[in-house]
DOPAVO-958641 format. One record per atom (N, C-alpha, C): x, y, z; residue in three letters; atom name; residue number from 1. Coordinates in pm, 1 decimal, padded with zeros to 6 digits, always signed. Layout:
BEGIN
+----------+----------+----------+-----+------+-----+
!        u !        v !        w ! res ! atom !   n !
+----------+----------+----------+-----+------+-----+
!        X !        Y !        Z ! ALA !   CA ! NUM !
...
+----------+----------+----------+-----+------+-----+
END
This chain:
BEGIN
+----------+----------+----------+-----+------+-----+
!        u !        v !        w ! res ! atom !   n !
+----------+----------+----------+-----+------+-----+
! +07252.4 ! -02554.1 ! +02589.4 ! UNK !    N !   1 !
! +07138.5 ! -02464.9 ! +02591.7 ! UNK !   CA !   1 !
! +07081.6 ! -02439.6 ! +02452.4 ! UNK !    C !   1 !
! +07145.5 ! -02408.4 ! +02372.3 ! UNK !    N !   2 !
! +07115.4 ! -02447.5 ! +02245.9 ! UNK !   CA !   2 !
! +07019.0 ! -02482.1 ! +02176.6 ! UNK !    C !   2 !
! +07034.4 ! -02656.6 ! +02234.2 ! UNK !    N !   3 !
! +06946.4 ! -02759.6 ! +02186.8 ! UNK !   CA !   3 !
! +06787.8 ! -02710.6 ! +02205.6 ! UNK !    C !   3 !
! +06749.3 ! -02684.8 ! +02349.1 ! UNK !    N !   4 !
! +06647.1 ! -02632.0 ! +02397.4 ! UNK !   CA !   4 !
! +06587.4 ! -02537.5 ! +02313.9 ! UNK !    C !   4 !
! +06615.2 ! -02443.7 ! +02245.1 ! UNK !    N !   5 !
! +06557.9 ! -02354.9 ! +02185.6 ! UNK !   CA !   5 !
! +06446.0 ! -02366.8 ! +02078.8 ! UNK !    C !   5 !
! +06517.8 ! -02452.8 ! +02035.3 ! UNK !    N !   6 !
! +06379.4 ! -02543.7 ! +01922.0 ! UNK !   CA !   6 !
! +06274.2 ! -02542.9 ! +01992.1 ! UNK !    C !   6 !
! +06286.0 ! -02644.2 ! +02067.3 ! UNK !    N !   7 !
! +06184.6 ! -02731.1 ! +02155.1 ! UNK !   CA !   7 !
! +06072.5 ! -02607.5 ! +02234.4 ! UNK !    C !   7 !
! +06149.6 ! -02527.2 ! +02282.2 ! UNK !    N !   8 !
! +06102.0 ! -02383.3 ! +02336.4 ! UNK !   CA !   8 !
! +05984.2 ! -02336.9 ! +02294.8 ! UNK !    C !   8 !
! +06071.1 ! -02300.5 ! +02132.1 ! UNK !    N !   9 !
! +06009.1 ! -02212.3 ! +02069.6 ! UNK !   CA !   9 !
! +05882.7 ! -02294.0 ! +02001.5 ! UNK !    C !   9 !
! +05931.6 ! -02439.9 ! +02015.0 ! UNK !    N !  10 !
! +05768.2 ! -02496.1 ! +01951.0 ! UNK !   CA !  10 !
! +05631.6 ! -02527.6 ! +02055.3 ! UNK !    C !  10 !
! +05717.3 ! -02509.3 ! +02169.5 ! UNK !    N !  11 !
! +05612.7 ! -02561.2 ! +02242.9 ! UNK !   CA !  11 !
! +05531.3 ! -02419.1 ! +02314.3 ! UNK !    C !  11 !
! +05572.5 ! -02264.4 ! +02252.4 ! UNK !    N !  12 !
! +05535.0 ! -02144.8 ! +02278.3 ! UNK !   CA !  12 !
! +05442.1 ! -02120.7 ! +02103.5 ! UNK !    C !  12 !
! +05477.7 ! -02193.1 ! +02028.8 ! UNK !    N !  13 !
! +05333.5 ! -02238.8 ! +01920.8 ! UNK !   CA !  13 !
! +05229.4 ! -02338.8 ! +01961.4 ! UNK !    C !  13 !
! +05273.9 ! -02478.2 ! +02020.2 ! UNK !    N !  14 !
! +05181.3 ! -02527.0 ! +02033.3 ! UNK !   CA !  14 !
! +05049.5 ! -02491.6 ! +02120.0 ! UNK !    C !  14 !
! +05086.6 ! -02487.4 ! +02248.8 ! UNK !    N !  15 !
! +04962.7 ! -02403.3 ! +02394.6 ! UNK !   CA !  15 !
! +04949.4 ! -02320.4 ! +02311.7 ! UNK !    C !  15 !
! +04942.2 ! -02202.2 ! +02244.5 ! UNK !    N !  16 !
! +04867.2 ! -02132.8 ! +02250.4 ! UNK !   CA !  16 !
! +04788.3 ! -02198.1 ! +02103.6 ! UNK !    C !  16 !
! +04851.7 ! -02276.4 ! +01981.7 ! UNK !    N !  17 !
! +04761.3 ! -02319.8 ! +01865.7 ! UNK !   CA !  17 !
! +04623.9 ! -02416.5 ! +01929.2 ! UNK !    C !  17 !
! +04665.3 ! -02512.2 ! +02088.3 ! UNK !    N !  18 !
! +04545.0 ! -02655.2 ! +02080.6 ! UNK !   CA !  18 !
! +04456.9 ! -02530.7 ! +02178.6 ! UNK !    C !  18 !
! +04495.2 ! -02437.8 ! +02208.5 ! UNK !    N !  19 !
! +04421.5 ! -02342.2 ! +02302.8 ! UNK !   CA !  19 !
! +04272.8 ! -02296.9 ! +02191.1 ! UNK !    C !  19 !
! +04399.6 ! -02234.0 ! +02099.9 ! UNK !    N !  20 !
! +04289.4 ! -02209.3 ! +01965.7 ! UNK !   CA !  20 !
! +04211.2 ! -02271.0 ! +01928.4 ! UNK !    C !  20 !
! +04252.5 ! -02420.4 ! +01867.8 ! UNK !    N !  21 !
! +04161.5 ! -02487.1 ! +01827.8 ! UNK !   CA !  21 !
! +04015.2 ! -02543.4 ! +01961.0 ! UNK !    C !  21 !
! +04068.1 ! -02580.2 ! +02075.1 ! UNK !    N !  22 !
! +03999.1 ! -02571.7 ! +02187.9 ! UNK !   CA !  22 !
! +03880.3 ! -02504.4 ! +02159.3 ! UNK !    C !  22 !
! +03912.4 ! -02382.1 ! +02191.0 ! UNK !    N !  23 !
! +03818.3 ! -02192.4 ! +02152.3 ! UNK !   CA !  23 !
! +03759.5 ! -02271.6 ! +02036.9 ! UNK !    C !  23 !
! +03781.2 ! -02273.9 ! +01934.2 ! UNK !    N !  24 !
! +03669.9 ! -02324.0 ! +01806.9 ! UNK !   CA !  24 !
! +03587.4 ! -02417.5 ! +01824.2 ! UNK !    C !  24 !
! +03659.6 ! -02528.8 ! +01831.2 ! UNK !    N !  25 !
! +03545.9 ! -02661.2 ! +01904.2 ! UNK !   CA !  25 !
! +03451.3 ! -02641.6 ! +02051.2 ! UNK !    C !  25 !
! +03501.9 ! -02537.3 ! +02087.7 ! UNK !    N !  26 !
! +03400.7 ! -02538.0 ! +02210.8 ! UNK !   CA !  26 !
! +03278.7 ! -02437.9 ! +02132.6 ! UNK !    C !  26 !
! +03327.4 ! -02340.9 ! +02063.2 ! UNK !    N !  27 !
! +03205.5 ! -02225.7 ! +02005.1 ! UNK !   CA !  27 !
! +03131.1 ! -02310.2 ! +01916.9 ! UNK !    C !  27 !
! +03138.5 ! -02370.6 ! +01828.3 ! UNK !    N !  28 !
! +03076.2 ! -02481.7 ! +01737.7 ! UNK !   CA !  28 !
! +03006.6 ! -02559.2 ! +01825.8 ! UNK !    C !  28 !
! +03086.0 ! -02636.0 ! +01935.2 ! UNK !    N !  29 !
! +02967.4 ! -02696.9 ! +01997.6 ! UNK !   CA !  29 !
! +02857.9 ! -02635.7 ! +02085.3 ! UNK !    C !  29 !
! +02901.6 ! -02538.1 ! +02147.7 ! UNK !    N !  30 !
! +02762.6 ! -02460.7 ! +02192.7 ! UNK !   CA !  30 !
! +02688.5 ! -02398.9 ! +02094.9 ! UNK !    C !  30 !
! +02711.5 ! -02345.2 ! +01951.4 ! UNK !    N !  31 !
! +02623.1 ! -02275.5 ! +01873.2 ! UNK !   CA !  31 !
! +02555.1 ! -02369.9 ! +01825.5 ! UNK !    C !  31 !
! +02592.9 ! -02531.4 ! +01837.7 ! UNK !    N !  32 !
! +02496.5 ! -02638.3 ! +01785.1 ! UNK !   CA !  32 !
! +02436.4 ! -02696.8 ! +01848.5 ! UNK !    C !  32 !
! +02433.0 ! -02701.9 ! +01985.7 ! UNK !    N !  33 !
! +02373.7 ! -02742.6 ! +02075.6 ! UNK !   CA !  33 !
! +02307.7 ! -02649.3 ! +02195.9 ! UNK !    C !  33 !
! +02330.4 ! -02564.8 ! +02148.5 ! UNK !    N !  34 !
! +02213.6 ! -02468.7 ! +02248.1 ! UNK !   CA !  34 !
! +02099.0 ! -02464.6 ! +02268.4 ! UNK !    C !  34 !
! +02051.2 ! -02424.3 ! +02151.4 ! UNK !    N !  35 !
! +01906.9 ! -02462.8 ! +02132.9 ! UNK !   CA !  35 !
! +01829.4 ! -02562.4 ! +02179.5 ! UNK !    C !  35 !
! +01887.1 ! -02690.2 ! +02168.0 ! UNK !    N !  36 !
! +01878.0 ! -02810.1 ! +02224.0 ! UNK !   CA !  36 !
! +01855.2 ! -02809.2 ! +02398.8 ! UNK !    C !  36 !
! +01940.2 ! -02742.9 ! +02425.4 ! UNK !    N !  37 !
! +01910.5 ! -02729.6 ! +02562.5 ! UNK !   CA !  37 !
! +01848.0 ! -02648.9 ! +02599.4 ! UNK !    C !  37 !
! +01805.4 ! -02545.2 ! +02572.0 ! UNK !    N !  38 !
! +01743.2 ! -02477.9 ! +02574.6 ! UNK !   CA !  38 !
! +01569.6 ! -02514.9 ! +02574.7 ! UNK !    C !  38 !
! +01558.5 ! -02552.7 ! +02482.1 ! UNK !    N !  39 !
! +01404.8 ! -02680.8 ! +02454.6 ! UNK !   CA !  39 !
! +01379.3 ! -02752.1 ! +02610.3 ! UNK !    C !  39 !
! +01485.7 ! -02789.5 ! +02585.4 ! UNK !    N !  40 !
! +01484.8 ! -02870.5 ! +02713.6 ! UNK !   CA !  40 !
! +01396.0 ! -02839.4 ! +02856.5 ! UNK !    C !  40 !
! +01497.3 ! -02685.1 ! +02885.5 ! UNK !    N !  41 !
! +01486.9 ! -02620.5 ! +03006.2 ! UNK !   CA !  41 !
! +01347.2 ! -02553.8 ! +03032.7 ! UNK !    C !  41 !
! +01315.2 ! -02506.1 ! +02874.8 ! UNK !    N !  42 !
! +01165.7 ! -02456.6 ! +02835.9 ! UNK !   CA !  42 !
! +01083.2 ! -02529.1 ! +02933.8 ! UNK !    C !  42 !
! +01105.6 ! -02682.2 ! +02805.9 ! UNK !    N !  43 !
! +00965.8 ! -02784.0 ! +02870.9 ! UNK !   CA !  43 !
! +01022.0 ! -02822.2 ! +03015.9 ! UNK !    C !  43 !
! +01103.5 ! -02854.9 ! +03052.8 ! UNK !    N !  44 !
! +01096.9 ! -02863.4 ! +03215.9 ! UNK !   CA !  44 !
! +01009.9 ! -02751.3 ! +03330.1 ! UNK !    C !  44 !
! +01077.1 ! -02628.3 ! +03292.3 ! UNK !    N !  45 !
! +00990.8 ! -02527.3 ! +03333.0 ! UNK !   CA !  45 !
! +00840.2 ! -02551.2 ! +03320.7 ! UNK !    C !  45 !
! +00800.5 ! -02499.3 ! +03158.1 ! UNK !    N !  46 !
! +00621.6 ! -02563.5 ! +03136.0 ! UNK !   CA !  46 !
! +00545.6 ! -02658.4 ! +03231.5 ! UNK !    C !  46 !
! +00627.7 ! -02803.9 ! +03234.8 ! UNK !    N !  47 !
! +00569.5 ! -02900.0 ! +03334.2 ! UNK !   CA !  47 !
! +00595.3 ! -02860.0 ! +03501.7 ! UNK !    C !  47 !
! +00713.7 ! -02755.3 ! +03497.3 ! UNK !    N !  48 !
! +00687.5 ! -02754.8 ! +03665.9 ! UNK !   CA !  48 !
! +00555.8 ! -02634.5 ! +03694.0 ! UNK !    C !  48 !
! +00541.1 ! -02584.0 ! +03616.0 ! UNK !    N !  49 !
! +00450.4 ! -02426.7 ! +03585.2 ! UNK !   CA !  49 !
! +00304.2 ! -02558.4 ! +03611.0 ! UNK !    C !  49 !
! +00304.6 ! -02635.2 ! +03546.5 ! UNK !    N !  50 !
! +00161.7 ! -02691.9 ! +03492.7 ! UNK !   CA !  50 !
! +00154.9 ! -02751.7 ! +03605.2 ! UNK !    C !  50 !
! +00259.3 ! -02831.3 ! +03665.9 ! UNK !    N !  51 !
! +00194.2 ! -02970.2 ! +03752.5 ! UNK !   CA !  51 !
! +00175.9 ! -02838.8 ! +03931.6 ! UNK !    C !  51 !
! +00236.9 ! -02682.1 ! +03890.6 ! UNK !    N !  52 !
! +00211.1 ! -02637.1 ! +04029.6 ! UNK !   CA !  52 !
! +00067.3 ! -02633.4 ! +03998.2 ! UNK !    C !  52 !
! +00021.3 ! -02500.1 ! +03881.2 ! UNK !    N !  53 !
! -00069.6 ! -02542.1 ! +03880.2 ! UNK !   CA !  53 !
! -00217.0 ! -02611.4 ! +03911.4 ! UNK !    C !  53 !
! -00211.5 ! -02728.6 ! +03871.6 ! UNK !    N !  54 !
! -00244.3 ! -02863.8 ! +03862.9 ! UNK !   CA !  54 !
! -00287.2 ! -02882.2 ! +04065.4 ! UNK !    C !  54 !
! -00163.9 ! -02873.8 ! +04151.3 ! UNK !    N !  55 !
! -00154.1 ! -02907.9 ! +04269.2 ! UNK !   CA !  55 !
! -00270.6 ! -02762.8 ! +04383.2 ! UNK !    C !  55 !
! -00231.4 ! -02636.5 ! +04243.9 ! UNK !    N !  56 !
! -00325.1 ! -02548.9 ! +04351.6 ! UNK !   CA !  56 !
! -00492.3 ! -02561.0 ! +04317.7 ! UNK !    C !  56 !
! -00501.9 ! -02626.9 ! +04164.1 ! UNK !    N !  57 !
! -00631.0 ! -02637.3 ! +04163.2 ! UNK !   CA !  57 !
! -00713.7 ! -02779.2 ! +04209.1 ! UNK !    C !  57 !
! -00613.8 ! -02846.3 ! +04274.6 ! UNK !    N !  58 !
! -00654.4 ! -02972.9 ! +04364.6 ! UNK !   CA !  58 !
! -00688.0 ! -02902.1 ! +04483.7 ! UNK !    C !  58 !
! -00594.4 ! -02786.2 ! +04544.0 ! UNK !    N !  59 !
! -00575.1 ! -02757.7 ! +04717.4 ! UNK !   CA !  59 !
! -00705.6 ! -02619.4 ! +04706.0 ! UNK !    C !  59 !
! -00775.1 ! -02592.2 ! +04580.3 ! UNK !    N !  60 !
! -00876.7 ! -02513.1 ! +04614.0 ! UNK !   CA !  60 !
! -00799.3 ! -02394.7 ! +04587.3 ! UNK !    C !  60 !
! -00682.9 ! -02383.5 ! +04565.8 ! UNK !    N !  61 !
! -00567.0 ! -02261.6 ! +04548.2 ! UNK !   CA !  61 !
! -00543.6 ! -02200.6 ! +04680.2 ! UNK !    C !  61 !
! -00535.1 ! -02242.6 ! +04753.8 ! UNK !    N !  62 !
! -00446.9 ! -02280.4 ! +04909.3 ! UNK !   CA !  62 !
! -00296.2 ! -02230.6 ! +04858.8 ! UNK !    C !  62 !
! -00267.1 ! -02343.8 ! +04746.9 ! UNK !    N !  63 !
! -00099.2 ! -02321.1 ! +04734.8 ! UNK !   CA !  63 !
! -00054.3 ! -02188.7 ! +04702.2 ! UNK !    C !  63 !
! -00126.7 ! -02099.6 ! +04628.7 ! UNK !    N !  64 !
! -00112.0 ! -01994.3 ! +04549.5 ! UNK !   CA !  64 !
! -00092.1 ! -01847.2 ! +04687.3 ! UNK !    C !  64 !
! -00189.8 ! -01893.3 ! +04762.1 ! UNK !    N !  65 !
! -00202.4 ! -01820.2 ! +04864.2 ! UNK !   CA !  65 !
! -00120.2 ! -01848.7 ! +04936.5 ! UNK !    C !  65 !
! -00071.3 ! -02012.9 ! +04988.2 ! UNK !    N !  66 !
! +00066.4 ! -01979.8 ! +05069.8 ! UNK !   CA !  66 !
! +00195.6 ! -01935.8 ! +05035.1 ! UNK !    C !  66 !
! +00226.4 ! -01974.8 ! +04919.5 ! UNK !    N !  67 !
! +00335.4 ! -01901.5 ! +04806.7 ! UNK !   CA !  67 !
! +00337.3 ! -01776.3 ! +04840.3 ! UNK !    C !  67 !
! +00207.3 ! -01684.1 ! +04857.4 ! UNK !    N !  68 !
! +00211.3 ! -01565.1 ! +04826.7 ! UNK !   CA !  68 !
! +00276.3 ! -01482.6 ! +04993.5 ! UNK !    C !  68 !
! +00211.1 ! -01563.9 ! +05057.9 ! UNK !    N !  69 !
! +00247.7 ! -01507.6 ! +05224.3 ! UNK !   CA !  69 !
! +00422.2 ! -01543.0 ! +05241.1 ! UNK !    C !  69 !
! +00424.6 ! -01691.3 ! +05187.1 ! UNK !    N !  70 !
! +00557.3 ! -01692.6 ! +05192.1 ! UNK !   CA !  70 !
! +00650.8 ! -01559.5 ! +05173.6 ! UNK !    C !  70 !
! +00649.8 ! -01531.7 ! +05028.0 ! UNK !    N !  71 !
! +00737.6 ! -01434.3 ! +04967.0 ! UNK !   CA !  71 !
! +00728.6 ! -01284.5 ! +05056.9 ! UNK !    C !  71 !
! +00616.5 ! -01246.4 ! +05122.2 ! UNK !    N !  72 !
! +00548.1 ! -01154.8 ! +05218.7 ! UNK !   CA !  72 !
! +00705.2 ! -01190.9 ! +05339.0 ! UNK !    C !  72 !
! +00733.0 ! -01279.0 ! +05354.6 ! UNK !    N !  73 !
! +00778.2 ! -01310.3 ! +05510.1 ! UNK !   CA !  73 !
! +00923.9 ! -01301.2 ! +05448.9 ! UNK !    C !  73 !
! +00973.6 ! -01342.8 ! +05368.0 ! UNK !    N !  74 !
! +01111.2 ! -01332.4 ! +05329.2 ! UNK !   CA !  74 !
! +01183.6 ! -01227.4 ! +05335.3 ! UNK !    C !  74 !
! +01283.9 ! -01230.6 ! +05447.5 ! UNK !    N !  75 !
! +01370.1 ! -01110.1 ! +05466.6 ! UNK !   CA !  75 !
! +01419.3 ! -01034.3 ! +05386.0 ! UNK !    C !  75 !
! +01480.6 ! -01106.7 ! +05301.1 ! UNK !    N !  76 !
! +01541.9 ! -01063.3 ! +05135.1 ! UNK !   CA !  76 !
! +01450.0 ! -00983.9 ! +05059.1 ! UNK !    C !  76 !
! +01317.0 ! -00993.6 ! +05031.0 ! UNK !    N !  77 !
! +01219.5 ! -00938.4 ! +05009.7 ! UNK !   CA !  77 !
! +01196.9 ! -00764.9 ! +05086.7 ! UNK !    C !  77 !
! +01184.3 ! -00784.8 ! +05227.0 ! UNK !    N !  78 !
! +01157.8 ! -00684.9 ! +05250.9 ! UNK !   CA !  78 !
! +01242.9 ! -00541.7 ! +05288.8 ! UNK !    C !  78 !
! +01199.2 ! -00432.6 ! +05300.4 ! UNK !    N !  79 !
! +01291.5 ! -00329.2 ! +05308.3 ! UNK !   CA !  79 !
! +01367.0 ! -00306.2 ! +05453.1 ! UNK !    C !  79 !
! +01479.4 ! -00285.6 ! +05458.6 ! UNK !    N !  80 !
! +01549.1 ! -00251.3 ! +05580.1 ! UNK !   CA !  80 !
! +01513.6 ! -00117.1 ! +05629.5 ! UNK !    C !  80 !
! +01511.9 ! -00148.8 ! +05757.2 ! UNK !    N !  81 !
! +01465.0 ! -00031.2 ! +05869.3 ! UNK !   CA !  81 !
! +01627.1 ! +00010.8 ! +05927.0 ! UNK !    C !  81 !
+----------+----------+----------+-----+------+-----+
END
């Protein structure tokens, strides 16, 4: 039993030291790459904003108006009786 104790006691340093280092490399990589994605999600949004848009001033703005009845009909939306 002995023998074990070493081994124990190093491997109750290691998990919790690659845990640590883990925690660092993960905060570094999101504080450097956030932004980045972020840009991203922006312009995705922008173009879905533009091309709706785009689709209600083809439909005469039809779309805008069914959107709007939609959200009108949604249970989740409205108040309980």
């Amino acid at each position: 039993m002995a023998t074990n104790a070493p081994v124990s006691a190093l491997v109750w340093w290691i998990i919790p030291g690659c845990a640590l280092i883990g925690a660092i490399i993960y905060v570094v990589w999101v504080a450097r790459f956030q932004k980045k994605y972020e840009n991203e999600t922006s312009r995705s949004v922008g173009k879905f904003k533009k091309f709706q848009d785009s689709l209600s001033a083809q439909q005469g703005g039809s779309a805008k108006r069914d959107r709007g009845q939609r959200s009108n009909t949604d249970p989740h939306t409205q108040a309980k009786s």
